[in-house]
C-alpha positions in Angstrom: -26.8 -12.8 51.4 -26.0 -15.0 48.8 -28.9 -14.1 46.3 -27.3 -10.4 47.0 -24.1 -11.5 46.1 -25.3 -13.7 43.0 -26.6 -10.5 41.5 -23.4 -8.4 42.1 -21.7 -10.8 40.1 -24.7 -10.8 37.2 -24.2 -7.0 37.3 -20.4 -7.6 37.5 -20.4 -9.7 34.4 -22.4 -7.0 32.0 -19.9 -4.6 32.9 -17.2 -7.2 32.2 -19.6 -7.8 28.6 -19.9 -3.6 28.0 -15.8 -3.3 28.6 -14.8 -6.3 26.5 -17.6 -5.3 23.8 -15.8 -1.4 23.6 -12.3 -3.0 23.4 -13.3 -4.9 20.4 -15.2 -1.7 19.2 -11.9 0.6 19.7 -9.8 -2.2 17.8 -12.2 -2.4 14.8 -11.8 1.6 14.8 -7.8 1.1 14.8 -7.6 -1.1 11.8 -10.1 1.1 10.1 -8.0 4.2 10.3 -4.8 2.0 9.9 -6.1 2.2 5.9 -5.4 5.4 5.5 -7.7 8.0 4.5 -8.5 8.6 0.6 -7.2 11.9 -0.5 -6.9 10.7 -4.3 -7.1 13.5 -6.6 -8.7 11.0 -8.4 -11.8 10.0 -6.4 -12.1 6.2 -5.0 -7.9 5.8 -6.2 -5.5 5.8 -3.4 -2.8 3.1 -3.0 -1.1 2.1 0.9 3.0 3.0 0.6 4.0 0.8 3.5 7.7 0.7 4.3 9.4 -2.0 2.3 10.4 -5.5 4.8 12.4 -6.3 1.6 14.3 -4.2 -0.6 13.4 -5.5 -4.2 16.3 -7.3 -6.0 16.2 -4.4 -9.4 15.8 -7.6 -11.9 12.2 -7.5 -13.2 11.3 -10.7 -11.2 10.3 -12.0 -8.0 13.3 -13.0 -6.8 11.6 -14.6 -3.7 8.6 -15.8 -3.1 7.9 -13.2 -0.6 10.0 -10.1 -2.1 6.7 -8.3 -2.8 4.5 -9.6 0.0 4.8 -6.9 2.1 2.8 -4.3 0.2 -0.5 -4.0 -0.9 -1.5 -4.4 -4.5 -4.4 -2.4 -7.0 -5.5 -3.2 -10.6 -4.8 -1.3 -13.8 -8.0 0.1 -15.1 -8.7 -1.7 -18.5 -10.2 -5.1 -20.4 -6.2 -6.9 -20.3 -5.0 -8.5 -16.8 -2.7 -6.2 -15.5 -1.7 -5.4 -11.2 0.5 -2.9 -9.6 2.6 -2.8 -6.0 4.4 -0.2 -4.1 6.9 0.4 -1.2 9.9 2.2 -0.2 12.6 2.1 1.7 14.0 5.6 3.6 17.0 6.7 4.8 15.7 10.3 5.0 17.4 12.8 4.4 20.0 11.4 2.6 17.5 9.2 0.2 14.6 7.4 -0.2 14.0 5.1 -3.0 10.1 4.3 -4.1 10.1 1.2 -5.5 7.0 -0.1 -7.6 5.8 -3.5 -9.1 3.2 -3.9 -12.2 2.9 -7.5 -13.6 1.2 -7.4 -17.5 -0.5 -10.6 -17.1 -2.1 -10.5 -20.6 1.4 -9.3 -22.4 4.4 -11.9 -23.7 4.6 -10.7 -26.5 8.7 -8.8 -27.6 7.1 -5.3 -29.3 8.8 -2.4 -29.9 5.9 -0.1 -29.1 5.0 -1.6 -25.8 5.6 0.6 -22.6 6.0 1.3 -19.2 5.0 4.7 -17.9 4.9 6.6 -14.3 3.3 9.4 -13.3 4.1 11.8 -10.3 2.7 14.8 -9.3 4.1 15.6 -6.0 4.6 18.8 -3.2 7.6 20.2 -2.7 7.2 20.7 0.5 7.0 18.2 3.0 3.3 17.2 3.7 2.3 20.0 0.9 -0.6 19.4 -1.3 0.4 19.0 -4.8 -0.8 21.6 -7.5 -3.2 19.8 -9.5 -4.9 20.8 -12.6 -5.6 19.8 -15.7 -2.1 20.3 -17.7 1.2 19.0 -16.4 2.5 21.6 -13.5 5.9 21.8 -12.3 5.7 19.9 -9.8 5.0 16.7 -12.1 7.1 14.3 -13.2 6.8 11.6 -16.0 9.2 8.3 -16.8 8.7 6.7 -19.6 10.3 3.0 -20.5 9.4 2.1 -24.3 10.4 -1.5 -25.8 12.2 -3.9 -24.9 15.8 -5.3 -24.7 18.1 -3.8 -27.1 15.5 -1.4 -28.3 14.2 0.2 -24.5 14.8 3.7 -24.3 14.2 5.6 -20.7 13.2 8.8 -20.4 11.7 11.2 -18.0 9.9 14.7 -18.3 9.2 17.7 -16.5 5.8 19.4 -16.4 6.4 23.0 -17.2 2.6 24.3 -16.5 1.3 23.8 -20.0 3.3 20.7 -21.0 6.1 18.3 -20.8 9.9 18.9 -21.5 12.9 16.5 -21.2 14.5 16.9 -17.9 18.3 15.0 -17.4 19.4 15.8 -14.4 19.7 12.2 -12.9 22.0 9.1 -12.9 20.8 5.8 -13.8 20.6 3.5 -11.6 21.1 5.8 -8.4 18.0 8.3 -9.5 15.9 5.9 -11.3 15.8 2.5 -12.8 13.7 0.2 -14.6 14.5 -3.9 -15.0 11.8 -6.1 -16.6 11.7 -9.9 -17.9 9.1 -12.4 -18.8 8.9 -14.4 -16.0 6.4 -16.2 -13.4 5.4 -15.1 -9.9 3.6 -16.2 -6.6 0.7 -14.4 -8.6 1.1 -16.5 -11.9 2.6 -19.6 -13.1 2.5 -18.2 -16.7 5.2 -16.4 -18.0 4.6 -12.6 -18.5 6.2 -9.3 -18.4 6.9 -8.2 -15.3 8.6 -4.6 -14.2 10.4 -3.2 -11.1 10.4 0.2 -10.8 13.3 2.3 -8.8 12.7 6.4 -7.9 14.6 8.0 -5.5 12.2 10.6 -3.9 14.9 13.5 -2.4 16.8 13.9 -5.9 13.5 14.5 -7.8 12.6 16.7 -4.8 9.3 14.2 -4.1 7.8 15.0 -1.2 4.8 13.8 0.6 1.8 14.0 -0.5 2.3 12.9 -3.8 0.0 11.3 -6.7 0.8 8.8 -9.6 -0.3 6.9 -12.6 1.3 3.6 -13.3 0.5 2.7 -17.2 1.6 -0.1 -19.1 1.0 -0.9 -22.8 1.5 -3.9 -25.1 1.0 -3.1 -28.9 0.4 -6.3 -30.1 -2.9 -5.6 -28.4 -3.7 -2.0 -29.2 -6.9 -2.2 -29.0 -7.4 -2.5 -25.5 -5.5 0.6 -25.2 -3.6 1.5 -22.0 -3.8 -0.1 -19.3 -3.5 2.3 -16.2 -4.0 3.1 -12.9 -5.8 5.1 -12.5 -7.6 5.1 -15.9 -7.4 8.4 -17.3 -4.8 10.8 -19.0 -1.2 11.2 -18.2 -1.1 15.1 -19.2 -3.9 15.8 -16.3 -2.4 15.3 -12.9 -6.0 15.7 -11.4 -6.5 11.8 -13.0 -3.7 10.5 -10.7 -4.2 8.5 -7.5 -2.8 9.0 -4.2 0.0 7.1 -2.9 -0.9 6.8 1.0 2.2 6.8 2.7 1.6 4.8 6.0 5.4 5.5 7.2 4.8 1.7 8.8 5.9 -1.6 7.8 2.3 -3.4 6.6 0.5 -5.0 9.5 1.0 -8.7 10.2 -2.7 -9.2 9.0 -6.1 -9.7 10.9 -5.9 -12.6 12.3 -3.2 -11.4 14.7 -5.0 -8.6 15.8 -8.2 -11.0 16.4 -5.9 -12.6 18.5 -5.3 -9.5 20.8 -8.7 -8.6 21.2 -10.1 -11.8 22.5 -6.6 -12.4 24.4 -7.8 -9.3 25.9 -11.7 -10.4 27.0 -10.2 -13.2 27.9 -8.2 -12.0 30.9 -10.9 -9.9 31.9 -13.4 -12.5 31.6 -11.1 -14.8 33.4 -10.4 -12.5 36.2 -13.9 -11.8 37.0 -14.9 -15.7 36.4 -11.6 -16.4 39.3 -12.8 -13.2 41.5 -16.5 -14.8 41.3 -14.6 -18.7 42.1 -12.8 -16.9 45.0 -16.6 -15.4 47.0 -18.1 -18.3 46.2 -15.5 -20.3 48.5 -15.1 -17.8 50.6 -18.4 -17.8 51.5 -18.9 -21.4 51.9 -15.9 -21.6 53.8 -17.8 -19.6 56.2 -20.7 -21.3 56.0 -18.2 -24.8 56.9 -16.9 -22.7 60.1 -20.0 -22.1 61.2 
């Protein structure tokens, strides 16, 4: 009887092994698909939107350490140093305002011909696809920021189809805004230019999905050209990347979730190791009465 029951609890345990074996399976599956699923325009380019922790301080800086922490972050194509962050914040439908990062690590330079430049080309209609192509359509949007202090002039287009035109039908800073200094951050202790970007998304009728291209230039190195993600041209909207929006604050990282899988072999592990305590005494309790 108790070689019988020994093997029960062998053939117990590899079910307990097979169960704890698919939760960590399923778990792996759930972070997989919490990335999102690349829709890019732009093959291999899509960028996670998570819902902003923090709303940016508009100041061209990281105004705490952790202002920017919760988002994820891509390069800008090209030979200078040069990153890029996103997040918003919704209070749909009255507003919701994208906000984006892009440190210039390579630039400190003052020029008048540097710039900042965003990219949209976005459905108007909720979960739409936008219209794509190879010229700017109407449903694209361009913002462009060129030089610096006294000399920075913003202003933002309207595809028409077959081009761009000026559009001005927006308030600065409720519709958009732009505030950049050469500063450090958590990412560099060297100071460089660094941008926040504001857009609100209802005004300019954004809606998801949309695509972008986040440029930035310094002219005091024109030979490296722009820098942008994704590499490619503004006028084509098929060149832009999507921006994934998760409609979730970012996880709290890996290491948590590790923690929920294992907390969960563990108290089925544990409850057939205390099941398997629990015959074993029982048995030899019987055994003593005997």
């Amino acid at each position: 009887m108790q070689i019988a029951a020994n093997k029960g609890d062998l053939r117990g345990m590899k079910r307990t092994i097979s169960v704890a074996f698919c939760i960590i399976v399923l778990f792996s599956m759930a972070l997989l698909a919490n990335t999102g699923t690349v829709k890019a325009s732009k093959a291999g380019y899509s960028m996670e939107d998570y819902i902003a922790t923090i709303t940016p301080t508009m100041d061209g800086q990281w105004t705490t350490t952790d202002e920017w922490a919760d988002t994820t972050q891509v390069s800008l194509d090209g030979s200078l140093d040069a990153i890029a962050r996103a997040k918003y914040v919704s209070n749909y439908p009255t507003s919701v305002d994208q906000y984006f990062l892009i440190e210039f690590f390579s630039d400190t330079t003052n020029d008048p011909g540097d710039y900042w430049q965003l990219c949209y080309a976005a459905s108007a209609t909720l979960f739409g696809t936008p219209i794509g192509g190879t010229t700017p359509q109407t449903d694209c949007l361009m913002i462009n920021y060129t030089g610096h202090s006294s000399s920075t002039t913003l202003t933002v287009f309207k595809g028409t189809g077959t081009g761009w035109s000026v559009f001005t039908d927006y308030t600065v800073p409720t519709h958009v805004q732009l505030a950049e200094s050469i500063s450090v951050s958590p990412l560099s202790g060297t100071p460089h230019w660094i941008v926040e970007i504001k857009v609100e998304h209802i005004h300019f009728n954004i809606m998801p999905e949309f695509w972008v291209r986040l440029a930035a230039y310094d002219a005091s190195n024109s030979a490296a050209g722009v820098q942008a993600w994704p590499e490619g041209s503004a006028d084509v909207p098929n060149d832009y990347g999507l921006l994934s929006d998760m409609q979730a604050v970012i996880p709290e990282t890996f290491p948590i979730v590790v923690v929920l899988v294992l907390s969960s072999v563990a108290v089925i592990v544990g409850s057939r190791y205390f099941r398997k305590e629990t015959k074993i005494k029982s048995c030899n309790q019987g055994k003593l009465a005997k």
